[in-house]
C-alpha positions in Angstrom: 20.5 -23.8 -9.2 19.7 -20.8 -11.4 22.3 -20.2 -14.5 23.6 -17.4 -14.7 23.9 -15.6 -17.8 27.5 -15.6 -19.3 29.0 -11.8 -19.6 28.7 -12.1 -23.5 24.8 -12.5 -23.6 24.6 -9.7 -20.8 26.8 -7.2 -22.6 25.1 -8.1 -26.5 21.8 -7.6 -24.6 22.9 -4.6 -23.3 24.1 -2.9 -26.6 20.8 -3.7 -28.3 19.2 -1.6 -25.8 21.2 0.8 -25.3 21.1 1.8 -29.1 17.8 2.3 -29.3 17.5 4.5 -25.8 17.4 8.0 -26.1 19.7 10.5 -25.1 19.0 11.5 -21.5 17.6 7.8 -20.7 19.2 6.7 -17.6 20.2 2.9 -17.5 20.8 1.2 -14.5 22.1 -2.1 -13.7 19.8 -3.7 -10.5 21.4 -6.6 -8.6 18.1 -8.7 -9.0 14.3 -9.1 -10.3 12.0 -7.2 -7.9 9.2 -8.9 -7.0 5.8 -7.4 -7.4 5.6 -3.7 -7.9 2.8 -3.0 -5.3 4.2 -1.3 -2.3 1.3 -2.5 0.2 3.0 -6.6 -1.0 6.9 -5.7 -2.0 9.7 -6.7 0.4 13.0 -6.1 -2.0 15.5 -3.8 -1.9 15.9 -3.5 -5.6 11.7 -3.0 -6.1 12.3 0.1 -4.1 15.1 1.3 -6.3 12.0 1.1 -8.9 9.3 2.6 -6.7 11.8 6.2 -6.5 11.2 6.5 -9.8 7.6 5.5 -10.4 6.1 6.2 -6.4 6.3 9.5 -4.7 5.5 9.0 -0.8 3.7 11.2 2.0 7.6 12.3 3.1 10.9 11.5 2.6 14.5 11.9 3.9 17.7 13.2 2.8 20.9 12.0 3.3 21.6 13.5 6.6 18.3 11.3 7.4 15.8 14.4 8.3 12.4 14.1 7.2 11.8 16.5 4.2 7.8 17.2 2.2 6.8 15.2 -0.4 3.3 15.0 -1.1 2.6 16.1 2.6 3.9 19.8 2.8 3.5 19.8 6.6 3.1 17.2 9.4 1.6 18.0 13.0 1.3 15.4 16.0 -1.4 16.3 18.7 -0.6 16.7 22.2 -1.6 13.0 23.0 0.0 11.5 20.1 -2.9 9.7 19.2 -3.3 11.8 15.8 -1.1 13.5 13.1 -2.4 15.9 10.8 -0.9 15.9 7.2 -1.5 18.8 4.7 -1.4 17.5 1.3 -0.1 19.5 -1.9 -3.1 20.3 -4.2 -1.1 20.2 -7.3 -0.4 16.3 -8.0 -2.5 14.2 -10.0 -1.2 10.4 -10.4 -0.3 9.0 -13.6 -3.8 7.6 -14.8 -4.6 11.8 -14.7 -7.1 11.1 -11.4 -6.2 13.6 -8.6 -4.0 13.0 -5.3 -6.2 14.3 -2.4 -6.8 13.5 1.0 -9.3 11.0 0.0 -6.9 9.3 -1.7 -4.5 9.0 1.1 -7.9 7.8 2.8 -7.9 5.1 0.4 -4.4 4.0 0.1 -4.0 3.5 4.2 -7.4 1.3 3.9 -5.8 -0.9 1.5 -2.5 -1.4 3.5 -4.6 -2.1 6.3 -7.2 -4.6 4.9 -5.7 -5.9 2.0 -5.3 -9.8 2.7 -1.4 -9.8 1.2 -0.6 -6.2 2.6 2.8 -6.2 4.3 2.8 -3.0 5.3 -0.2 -3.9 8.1 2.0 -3.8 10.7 4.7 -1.0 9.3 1.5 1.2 10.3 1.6 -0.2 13.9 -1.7 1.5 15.9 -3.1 3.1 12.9 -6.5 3.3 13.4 -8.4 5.1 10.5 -8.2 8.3 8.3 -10.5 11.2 8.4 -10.6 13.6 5.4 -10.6 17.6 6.9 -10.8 18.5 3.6 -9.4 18.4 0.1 -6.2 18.7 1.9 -6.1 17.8 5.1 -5.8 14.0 6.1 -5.9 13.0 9.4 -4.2 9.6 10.7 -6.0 8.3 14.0 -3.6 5.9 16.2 -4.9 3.5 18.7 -1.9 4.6 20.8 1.2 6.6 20.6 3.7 4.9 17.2 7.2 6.2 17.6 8.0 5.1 14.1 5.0 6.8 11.9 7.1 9.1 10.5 9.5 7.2 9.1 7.0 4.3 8.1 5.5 7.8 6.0 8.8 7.8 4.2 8.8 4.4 2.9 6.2 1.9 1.3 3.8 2.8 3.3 3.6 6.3 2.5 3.8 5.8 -1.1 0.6 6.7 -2.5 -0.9 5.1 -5.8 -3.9 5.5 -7.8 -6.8 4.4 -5.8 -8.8 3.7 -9.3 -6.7 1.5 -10.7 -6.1 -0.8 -7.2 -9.9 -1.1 -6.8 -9.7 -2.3 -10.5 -6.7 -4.5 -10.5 -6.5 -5.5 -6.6 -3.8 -7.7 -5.6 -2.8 -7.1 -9.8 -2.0 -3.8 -9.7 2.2 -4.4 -9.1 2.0 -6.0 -12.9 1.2 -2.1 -14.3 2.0 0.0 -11.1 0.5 3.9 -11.4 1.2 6.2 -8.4 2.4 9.4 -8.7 6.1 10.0 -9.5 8.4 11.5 -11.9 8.1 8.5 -14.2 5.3 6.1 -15.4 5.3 2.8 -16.3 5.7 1.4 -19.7 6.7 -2.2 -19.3 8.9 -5.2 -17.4 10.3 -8.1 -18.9 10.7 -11.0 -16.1 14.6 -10.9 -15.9 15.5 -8.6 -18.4 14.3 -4.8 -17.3 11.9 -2.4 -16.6 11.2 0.6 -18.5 9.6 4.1 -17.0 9.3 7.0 -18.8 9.4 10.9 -17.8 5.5 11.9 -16.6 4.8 15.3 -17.8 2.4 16.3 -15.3 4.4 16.0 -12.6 4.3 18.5 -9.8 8.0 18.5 -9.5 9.1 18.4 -13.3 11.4 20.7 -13.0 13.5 18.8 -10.9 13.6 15.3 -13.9 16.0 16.2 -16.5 16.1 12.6 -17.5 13.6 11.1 -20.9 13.1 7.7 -19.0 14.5 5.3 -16.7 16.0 1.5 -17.8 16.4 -0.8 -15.3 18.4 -3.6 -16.3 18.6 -7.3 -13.9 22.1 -7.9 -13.9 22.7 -10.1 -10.4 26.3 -10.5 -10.9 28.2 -7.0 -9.7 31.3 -8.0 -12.1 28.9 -8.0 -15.2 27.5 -4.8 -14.1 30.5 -3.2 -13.5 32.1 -4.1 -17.0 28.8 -3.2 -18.5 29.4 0.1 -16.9 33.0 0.6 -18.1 32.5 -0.3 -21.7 29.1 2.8 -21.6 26.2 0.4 -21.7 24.9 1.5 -18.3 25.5 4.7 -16.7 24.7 4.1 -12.9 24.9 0.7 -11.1 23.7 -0.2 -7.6 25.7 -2.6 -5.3 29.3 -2.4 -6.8 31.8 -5.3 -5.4 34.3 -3.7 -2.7 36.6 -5.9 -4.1 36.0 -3.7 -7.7 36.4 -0.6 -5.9 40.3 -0.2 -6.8 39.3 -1.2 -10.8 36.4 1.7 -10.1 39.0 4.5 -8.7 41.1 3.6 -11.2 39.3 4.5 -14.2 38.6 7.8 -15.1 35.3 7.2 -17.1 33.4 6.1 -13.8 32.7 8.2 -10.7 31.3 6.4 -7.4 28.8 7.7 -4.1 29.2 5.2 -0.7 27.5 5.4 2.3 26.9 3.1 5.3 23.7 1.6 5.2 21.1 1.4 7.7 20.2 -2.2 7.8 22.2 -5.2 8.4 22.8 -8.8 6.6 22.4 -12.1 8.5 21.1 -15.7 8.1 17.2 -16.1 9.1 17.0 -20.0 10.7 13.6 -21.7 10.3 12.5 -22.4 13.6 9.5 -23.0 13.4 8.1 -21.8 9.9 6.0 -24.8 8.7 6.0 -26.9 6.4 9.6 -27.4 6.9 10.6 -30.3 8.5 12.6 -29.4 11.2 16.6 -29.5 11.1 19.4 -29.9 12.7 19.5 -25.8 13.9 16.0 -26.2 15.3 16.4 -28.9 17.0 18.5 -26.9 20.0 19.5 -23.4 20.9 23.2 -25.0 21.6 23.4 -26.0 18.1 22.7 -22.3 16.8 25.3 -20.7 19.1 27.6 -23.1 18.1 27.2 -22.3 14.2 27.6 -18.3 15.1 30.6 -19.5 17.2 31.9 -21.2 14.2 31.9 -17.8 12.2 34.8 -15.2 12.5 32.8 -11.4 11.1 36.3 -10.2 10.8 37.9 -12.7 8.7 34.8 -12.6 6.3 34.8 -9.2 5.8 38.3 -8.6 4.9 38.3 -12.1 3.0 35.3 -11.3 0.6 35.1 -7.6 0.8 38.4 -6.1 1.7 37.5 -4.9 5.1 35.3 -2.3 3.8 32.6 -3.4 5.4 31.5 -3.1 9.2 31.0 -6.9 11.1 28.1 -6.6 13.4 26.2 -8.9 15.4 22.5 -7.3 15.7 19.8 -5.6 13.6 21.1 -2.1 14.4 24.7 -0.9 13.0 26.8 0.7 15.2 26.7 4.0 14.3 23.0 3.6 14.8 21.7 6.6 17.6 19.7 3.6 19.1 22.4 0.5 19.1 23.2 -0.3 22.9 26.0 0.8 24.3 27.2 -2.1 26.3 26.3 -4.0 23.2 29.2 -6.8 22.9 29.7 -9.0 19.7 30.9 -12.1 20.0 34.2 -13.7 18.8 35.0 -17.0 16.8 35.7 -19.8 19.0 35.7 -23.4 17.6 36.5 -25.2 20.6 33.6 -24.0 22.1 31.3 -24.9 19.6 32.6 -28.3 19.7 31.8 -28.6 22.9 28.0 -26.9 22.8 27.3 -29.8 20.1 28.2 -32.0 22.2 26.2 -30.7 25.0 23.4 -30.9 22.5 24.4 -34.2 21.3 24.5 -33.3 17.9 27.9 -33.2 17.0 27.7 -33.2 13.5 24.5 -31.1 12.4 23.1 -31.0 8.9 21.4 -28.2 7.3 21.1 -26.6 3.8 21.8 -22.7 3.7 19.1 -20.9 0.6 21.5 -18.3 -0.9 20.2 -16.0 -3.4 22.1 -16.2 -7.2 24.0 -12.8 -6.2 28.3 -13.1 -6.8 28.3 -11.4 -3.3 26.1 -14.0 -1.2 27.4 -16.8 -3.0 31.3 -15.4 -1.8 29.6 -15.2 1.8 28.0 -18.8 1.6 31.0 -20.9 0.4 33.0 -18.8 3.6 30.6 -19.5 6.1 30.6 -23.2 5.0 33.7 -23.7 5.1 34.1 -21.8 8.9 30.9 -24.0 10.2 32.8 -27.2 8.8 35.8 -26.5 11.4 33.0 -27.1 13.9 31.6 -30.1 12.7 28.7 -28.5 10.6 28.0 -30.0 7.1 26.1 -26.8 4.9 24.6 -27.8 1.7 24.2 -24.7 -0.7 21.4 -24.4 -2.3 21.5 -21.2 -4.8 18.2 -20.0 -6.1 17.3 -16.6 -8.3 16.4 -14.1 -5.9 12.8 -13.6 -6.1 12.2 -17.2 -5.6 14.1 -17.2 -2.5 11.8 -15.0 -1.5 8.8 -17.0 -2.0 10.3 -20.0 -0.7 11.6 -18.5 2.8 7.8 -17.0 3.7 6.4 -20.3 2.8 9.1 -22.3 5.0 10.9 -24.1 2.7 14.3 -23.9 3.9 16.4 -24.5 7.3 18.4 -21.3 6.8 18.7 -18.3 4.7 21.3 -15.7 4.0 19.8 -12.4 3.6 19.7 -9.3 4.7 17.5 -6.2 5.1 18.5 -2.5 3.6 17.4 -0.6 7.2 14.8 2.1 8.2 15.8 5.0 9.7 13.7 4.1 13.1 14.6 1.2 15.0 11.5 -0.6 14.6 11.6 -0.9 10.8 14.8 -3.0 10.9 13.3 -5.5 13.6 9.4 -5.7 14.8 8.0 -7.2 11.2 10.8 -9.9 11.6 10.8 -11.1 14.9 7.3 -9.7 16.4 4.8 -12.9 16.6 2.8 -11.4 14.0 5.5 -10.1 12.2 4.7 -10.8 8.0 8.6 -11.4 7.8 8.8 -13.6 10.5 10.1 -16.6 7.9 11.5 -18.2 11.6 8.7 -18.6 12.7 9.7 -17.7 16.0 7.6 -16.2 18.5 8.1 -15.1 22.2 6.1 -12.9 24.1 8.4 -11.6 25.8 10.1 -10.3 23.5 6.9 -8.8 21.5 6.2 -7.5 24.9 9.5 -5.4 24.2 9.1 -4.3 21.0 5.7 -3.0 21.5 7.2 -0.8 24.4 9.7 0.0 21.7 6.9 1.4 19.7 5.0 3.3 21.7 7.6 5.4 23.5 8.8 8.0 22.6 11.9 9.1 24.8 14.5 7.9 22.7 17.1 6.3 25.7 14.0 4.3 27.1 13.2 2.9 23.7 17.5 1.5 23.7 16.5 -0.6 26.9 13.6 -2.0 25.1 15.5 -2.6 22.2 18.2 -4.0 24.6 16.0 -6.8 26.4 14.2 -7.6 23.2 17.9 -8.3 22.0 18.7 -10.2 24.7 15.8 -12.3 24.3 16.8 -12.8 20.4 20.2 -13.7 21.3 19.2 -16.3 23.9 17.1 -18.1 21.1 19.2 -16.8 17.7 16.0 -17.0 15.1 18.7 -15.1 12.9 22.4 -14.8 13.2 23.3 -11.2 12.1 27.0 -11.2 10.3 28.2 -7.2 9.2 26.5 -4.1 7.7 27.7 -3.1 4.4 29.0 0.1 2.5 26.6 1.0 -0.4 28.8 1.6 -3.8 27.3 3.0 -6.1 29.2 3.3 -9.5 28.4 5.6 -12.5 29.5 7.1 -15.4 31.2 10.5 -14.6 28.9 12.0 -17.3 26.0 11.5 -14.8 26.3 14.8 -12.4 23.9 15.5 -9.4 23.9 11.8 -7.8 24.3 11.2 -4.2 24.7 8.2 -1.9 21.7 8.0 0.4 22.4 5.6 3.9 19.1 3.8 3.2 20.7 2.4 -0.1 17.9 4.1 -2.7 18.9 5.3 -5.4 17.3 8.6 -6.1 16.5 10.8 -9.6 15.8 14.0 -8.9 18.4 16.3 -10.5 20.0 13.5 -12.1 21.4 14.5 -15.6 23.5 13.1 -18.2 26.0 14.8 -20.3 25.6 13.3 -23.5 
């Protein structure tokens, strides 16, 4: 188990900081350590908190969720949908001073789809190649139609870095990222922070008021929080619903909230060597009994005050695409009994991976105690995050409580997950079937066809449970009320333009 730092250490190692930052640097407190800051191989939530400041992509969103220009100014499909023409700005230059054109985009998409640790291979679906018009004009040529390419554009896999410096550093370039946002990189201590500072040639300056950015890696919300209240940090990600009262209550802090997109659940290794394989493998009766065993309801008014939404499926329910008929299902003990019975297994052993965050722990010691009504014995095994990570993709676990921040398409919350080839799949689980309807779920583009797609590839899921989805949360987001111009985004990204401090 990873020790946590006690609030004293945090807070002293806050104050050092803090003295020596400057007047308009913006400190943040980050629930964990992202891992590598190379978009084509990230996977956390926080590293994308990180990439808004250092990483501007091809398009983004707002927070009514419609696409708005970045470093594309214009998007066109073609009649076929087999192409979509981007026109670049002609302005940007990325932080190494080496310009952004449509060679470079060129670049960046061959290296998400040929770089051996890319993740973001199959974000870009039927992406075939890239043809440079001109100076500003890229071309994106799909195999077939991809319903999700615009939003895929306004994540990762639109973020655009230097193509220099990944030839140089290759699968090293996340240690000393360079792309093209508002702020470059100056350094990251493992655990501690990361520091950017304000790039001067950027194409939007006028929009950064702030000097820098200083992430601090404070995993417990409660130490964040405090840190916040005593003017150590001025913006934190991921406050405690259960701290929302002390929040409201204190006129030095100001919070944003918004429903997010994605959804948190417990991934089961089915079939994810080198795990040996456990008690939840063993039988599909055995998993439906352990979702049977948890009540949604009672866990999100017991750890978070009923401020968050239970849920039982990768979509939340206010989701345009989430089925209609969609039922979720209740708690009911008895029956679980009886399914391990059925199984003969009536007292299953597994050991849940839970990442060193105050929230997931709360989750973890709930849901063990609801599965233990049934008959299930859950070993905790608490681990600092970015290990978890490592561990789940190579396997080494029975079950893991995460979750996933959500896309704005459909397909970003579930095909890189559960598809065969997904590079999240960390369940190993693989039906045809259901990639059968997640493809069609790709390439169509009426938007009440791709529900029944989504639907039967659901059903499929549900029959086998490779991951048992529990509630979608509220983003808090907590700040001094010196910071003006901040904004709650449903994707859960904190965002800096117009950000300014009053100090």
């Amino acid at each position: 188990m990873t020790k946590v730092p006690s609030l004293s250490v945090v807070v002293c190692a806050s104050l050092l900081l803090a003295s020596a930052a400057p007047a308009q640097t913006l400190r943040v407190g980050l629930s964990g350590d992202p891992d590598l800051l190379d978009p084509d191989i990230s996977r956390t939530l926080v590293g994308r908190h990180v990439f808004e400041a250092l990483c501007d992509k091809l398009i983004d969103y707002d927070a009514d969720l419609n696409f708005i220009p970045r470093l594309a100014t214009a998007w066109e499909w073609s009649d076929d949908g087999l192409s979509l023409t981007l026109t670049l700005r002609d302005d940007v230059v990325f932080h190494d001073g080496t310009p952004f054109d449509a060679t470079a985009v060129q670049a960046n998409f061959n290296r998400s789809l040929t770089m051996p640790e890319s993740g973001r291979r199959t974000d870009l679906g039927a992406l075939e190649s890239v043809d440079v018009l001109d100076d500003v004009t890229a071309r994106l040529n799909l195999a077939q139609p991809f319903a999700p390419m615009l939003a895929q554009l306004s994540d990762r896999a639109g973020i655009m870095i230097s193509p220099a410096v990944a030839e140089e550093r290759g699968a090293d370039f996340g240690l000393a990222p360079v792309c093209a946002g508002p702020f470059r990189f100056v350094e990251r201590v493992a655990q501690d922070r990361i520091v950017v500072e304000r790039f001067e040639d950027y194409w939007d300056a006028d929009s950064i008021h702030l000097d820098g950015i200083i992430f601090r890696i404070q995993p417990d919300a409660t130490v964040r929080l405090s840190n916040l209240r005593a003017g150590d940090l001025d913006l934190m990600e991921r406050a405690a619903p259960t701290d929302l009262s002390i929040i409201e209550g204190d006129a030095r802090v100001a919070h944003a909230a918004a429903t997010e997109l994605g959804y948190q659940g417990i991934t089961l290794n089915l079939d994810n060597s080198p795990s040996e394989q456990n008690d939840l493998a063993r039988s599909p009766l055995v998993r439906e009994a352990f979702e049977l065993s948890i009540d949604r309801a009672a866990l999100n008014q017991v750890a978070f005050d009923g401020l968050y939404t239970p849920g039982h499926m990768f979509l939340p329910p206010n989701s345009p695409f989430f089925p209609p008929d969609a039922e979720m299902p209740g708690r009911d003990v008895d029956r679980a009994r009886e399914l391990l019975a059925e199984a003969g297994i009536p007292n299953p052993r597994f050991t849940l991976l839970v990442p060193n965050d105050t929230e997931r722990l709360a989750i973890s010691e709930i849901i063990q105690a609801m599965a233990a009504d049934a008959g299930f014995e859950v070993r905790l095994e608490v681990v600092e995050f970015a290990t978890s990570l490592q561990r789940s993709s190579a396997g080494e676990f029975d079950a893991y409580l995460l979750g996933w921040s959500g896309r704005i398409d459909p397909d970003g919350n579930i095909y890189q997950f559960a598809a065969c080839d997904g590079p999240q799949n960390d369940s190993g689980y693989c039906n045809p079937d259901a990639d059968e309807a997640l493809n069609a779920g790709r390439t169509t583009i009426e938007p009440e066809a791709r529900i029944a797609h989504y639907q039967r590839a659901f059903d499929i899921f549900e029959e086998n449970r490779p991951r048992i989805y529990l509630y979608h949360r509220t983003w808090i987001f907590a700040h001094t009320a010196d910071l003006s111009g901040f904004v709650a985004n449903p994707d859960g990204l904190m965002r800096y333009r117009g950000l300014e401090l009053a100090r």
